[in-house]
C-alpha positions as CSV (number, residue, x, y, z in Angstrom):
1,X,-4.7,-27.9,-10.6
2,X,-1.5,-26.6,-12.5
3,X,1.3,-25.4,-10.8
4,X,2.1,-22.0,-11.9
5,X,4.9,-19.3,-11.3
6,X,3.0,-18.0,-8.5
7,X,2.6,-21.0,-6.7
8,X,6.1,-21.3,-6.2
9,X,6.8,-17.8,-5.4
10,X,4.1,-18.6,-2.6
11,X,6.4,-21.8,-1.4
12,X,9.4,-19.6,-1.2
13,X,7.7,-16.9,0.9
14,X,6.4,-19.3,3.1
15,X,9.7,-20.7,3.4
16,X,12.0,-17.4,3.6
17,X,9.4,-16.0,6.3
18,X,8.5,-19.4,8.6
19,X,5.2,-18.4,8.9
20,X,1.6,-18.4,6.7
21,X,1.0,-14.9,8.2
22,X,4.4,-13.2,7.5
23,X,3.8,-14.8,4.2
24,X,0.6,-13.9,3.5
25,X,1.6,-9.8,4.3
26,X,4.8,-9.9,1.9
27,X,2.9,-11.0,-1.3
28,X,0.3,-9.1,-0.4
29,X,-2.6,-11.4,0.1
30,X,-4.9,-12.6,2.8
31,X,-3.7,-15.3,5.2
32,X,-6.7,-17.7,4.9
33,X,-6.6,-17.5,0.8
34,X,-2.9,-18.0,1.3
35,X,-3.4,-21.4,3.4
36,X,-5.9,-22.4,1.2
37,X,-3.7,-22.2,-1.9
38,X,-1.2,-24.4,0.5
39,X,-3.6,-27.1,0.6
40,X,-4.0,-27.4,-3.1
41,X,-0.5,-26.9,-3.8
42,X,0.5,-29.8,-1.2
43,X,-2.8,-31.9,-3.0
44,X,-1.3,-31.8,-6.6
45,X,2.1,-32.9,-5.4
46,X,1.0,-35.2,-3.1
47,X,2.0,-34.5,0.3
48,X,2.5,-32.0,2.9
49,X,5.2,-29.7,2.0
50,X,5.5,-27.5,5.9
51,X,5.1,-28.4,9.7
52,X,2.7,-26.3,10.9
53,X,4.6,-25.5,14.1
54,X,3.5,-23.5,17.3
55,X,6.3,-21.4,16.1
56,X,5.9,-21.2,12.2
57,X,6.3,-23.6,9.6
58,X,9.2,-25.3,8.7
59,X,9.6,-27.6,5.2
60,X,9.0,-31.2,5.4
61,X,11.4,-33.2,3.6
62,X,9.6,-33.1,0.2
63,X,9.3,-29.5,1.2
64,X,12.7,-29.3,0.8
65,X,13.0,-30.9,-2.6
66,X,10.5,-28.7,-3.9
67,X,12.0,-25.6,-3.0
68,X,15.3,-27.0,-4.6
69,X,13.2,-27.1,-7.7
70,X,11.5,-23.6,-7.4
71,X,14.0,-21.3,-6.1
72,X,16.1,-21.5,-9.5
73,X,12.6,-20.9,-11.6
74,X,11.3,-18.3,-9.5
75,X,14.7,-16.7,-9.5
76,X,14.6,-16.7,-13.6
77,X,10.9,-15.6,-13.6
78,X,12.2,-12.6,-11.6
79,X,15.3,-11.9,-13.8
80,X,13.4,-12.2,-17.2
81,X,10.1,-9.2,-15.7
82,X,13.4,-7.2,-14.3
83,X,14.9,-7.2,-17.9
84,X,11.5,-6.8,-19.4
85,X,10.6,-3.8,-17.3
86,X,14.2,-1.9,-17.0
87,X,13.7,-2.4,-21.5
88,X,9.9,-0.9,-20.7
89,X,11.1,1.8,-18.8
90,X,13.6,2.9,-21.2
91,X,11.1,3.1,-23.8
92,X,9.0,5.3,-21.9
93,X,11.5,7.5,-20.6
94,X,14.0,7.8,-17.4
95,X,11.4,7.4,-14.7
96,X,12.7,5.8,-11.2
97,X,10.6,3.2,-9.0
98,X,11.8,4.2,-5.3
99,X,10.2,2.4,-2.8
100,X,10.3,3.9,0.7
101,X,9.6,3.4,4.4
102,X,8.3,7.0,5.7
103,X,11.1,9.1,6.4
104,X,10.8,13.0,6.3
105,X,14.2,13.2,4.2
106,X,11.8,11.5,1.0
107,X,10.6,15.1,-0.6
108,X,14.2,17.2,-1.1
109,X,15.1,13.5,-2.5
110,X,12.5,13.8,-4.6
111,X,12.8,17.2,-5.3
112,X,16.8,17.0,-6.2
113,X,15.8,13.7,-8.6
114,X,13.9,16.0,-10.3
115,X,16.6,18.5,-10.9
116,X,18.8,15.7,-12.8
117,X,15.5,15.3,-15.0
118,X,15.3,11.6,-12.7
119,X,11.4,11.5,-12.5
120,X,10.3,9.3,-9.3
121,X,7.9,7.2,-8.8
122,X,7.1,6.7,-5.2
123,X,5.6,3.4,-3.6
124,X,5.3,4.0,0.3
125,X,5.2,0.2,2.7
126,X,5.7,0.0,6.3
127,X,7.4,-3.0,5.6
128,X,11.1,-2.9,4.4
129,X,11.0,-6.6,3.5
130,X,8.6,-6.1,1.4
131,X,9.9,-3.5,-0.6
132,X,13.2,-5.2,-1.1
133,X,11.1,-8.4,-2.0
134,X,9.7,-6.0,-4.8
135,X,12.9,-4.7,-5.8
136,X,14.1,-8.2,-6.3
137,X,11.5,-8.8,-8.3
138,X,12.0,-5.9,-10.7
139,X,9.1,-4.1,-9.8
140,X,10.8,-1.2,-8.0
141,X,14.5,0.1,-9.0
142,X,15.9,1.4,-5.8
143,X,14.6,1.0,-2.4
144,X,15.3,3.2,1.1
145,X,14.7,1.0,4.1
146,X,14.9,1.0,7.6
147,X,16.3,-1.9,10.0
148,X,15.0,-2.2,13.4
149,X,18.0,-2.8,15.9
150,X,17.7,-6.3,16.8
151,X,15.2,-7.6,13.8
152,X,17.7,-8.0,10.8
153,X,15.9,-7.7,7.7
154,X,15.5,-10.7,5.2
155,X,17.5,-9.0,2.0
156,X,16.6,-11.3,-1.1
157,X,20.0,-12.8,-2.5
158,X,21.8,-9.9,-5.3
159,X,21.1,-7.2,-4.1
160,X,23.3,-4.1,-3.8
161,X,23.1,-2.4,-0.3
162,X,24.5,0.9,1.1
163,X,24.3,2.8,4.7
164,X,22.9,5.8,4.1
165,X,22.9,5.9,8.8
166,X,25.0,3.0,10.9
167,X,22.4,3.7,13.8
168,X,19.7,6.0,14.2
169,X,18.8,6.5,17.7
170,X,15.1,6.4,18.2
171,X,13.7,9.2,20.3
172,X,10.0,9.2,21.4
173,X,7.6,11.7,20.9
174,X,5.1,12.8,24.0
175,X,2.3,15.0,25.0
176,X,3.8,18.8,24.9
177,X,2.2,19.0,28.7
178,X,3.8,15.6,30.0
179,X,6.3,16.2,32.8
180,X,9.1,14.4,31.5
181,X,8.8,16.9,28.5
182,X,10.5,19.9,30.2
183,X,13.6,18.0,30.0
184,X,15.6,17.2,27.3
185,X,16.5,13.8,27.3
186,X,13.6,11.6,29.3
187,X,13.9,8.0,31.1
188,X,11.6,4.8,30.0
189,X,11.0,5.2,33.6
190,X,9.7,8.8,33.2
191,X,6.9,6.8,30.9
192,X,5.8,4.2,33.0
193,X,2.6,5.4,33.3
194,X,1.6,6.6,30.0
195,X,-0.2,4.4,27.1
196,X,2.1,3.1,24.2
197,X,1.5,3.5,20.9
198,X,3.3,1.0,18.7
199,X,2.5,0.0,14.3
200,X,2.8,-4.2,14.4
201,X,2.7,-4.1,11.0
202,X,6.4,-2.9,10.9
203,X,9.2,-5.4,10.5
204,X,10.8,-5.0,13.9
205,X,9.1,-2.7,15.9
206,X,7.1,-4.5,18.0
207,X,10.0,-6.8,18.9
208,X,12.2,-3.9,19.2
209,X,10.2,-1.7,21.4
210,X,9.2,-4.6,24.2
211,X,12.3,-5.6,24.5
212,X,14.0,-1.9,25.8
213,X,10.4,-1.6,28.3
214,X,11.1,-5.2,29.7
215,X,14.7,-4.5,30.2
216,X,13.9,-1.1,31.9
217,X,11.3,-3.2,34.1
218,X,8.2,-1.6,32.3
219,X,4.5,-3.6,31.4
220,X,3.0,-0.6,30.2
221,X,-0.3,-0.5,28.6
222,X,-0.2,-1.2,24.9
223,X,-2.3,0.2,21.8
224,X,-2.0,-0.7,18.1
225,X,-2.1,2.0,15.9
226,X,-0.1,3.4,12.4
227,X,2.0,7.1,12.8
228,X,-0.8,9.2,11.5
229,X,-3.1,7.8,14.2
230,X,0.1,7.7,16.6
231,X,0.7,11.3,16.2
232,X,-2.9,12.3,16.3
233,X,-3.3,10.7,19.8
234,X,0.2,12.0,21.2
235,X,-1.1,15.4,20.5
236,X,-4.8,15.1,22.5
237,X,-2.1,13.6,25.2
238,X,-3.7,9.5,25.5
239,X,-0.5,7.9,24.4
240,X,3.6,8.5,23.8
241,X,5.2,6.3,21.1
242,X,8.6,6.2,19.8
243,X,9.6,8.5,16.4
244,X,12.4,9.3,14.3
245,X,15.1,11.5,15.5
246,X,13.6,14.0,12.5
247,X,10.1,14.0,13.6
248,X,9.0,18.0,14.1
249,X,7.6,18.4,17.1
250,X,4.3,20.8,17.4
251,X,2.1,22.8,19.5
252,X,0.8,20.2,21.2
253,X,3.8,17.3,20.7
254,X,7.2,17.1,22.2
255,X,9.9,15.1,20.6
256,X,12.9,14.1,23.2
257,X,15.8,12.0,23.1
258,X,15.1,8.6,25.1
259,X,18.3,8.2,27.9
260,X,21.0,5.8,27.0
261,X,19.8,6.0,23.6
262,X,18.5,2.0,24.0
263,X,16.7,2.1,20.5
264,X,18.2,2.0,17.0
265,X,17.4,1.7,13.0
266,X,19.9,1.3,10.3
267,X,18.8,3.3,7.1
268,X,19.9,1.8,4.0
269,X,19.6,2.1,0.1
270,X,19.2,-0.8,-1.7
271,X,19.0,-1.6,-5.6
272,X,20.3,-4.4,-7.9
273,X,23.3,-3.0,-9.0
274,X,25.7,-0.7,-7.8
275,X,25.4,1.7,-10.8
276,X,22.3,2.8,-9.5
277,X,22.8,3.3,-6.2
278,X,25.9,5.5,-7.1
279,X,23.6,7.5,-9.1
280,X,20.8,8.4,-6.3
281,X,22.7,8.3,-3.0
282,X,24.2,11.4,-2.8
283,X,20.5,13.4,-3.4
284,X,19.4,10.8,-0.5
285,X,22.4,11.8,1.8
286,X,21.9,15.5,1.6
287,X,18.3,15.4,1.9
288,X,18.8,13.6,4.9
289,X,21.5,15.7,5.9
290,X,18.9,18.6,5.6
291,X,16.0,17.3,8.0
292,X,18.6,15.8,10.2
293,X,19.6,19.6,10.9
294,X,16.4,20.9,11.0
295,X,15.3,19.0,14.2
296,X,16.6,20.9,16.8
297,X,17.1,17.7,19.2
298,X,18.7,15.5,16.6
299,X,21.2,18.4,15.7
300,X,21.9,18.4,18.9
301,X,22.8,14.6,19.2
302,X,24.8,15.1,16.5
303,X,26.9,17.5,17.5
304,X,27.2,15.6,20.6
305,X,28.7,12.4,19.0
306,X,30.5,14.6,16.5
307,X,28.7,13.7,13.2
């Protein structure tokens, strides 16, 4: 076998993740195929290259010397489809790669891109490290991400970042018909009972969310599902699961502030120079701005903590 770019762009993400799985998701393949190409990598040079560890993997010491080699060439690979692609897109004409986790400020940022003749393409992943993976690699030009209190995300060296939000709190969004619902603000306590809803597959949350119901002394009962399935299920009343402060609540769904405000995200813009950022941010910030008023228990957070 011949090594090829790809190869070590799979050593790197094995190594920047510690783990074959977390791996496998971010370059978008499936594990197994992932640890096979491992094996065959590790047979053409000769040795084992990672520890497979309860805990992850960690580089061996010819691991180590390997990655030396391949970060620098990876690295250049990237730079050279980045330049290639910003020269493509010029050619065609001034269209934007955004990348975005879901957020209800994303259409009047689209729609405002639009007005300054920006047209946007949209790429949607649950995963922020993924999307800033694929914005260091030149395939998206900005990216609007969200970082899970706690779960600091892995940001790929050169990138530009900026806060769009220091901390969102988290509220959590319930059965209209719940008794904790005629209230305002409920308690995890309040909750004990009910079925949680929580998406794995996003960097943080499942981390995130355990931790605040262990430290209020809660073992509630757990499903796995995405938002759309989530949201579904709050509204026939089987689970609750925690939203975004600009979720709209419905006939059947109540959206409420959790007490102490225990869980937070960080929303941030990122891109690879600061050029761009300065010219998108502003549409981002009043969009936000916009659906952060809209949401009659956000607003009034807000004017709570005087933002």
């Amino acid at each position: 076998m011949e090594l090829e770019v790809r190869h070590l762009r799979a050593l790197c993400a094995i190594a920047d993740t510690g783990s074959l799985h977390r791996a496998a998701r971010q370059l978008g393949v499936a594990q197994p195929s992932l640890s096979t190409q491992l094996k065959r990598i590790e047979q053409e040079l000769g040795g084992p290259l990672f520890l497979r560890e309860r805990t992850g993997c960690r580089p061996t010491p010819l691991g180590r010397i390997v990655l030396g080699r391949a970060r620098p060439l990876v690295a250049e690979m990237r730079a050279l489809v980045a330049e290639a692609r910003a020269a493509a897109k010029d050619d065609d004409g001034p269209q934007l790669r955004i990348g975005s986790t879901a957020s209800r400020a994303l259409a009047g940022w689209l729609r405002r891109l639009r007005a300054r003749q920006r047209e946007p393409v949209l790429q949607m992943d649950v995963s922020p490290n993924a999307l800033l993976r694929m914005l260091a690699d030149g395939r998206l030009d900005v990216a609007y991400v969200h970082e899970v209190e706690g779960c600091p995300l892995r940001v790929p060296e050169g990138l530009a970042l900026r806060v769009l939000v220091e901390r969102e709190p988290q509220f959590v969004s319930l059965p209209a018909d719940h008794p904790a619902a005629v209230h305002t603000e409920v308690q995890l306590s309040d909750l004990a009972e009910d079925r949680w809803m929580i998406d794995p597959t996003v960097d943080g949350e499942w981390d995130a969310v355990h931790r605040i119901l262990r430290a209020a002394g809660l073992n509630p009962r757990v499903l796995h599902g995405d938002y759309h399935t989530a949201a579904s299920l709050v509204s026939t009343g089987e689970v609750v699961t925690v939203c975004q402060p600009t979720c709209q609540p419905g006939p059947a769904m109540a959206v409420r502030r959790i007490q102490g405000d225990p869980l937070g995200v960080r929303l941030l813009l990122a891109a690879r120079t600061e050029g761009e950022l300065d010219s998108v941010f502003p549409g981002l910030w009043e969009a936000y701005s916009e659906v952060a008023r809209e949401a009659p228990g956000y607003r009034e957070w807000l004017d709570r903590v005087g933002v």
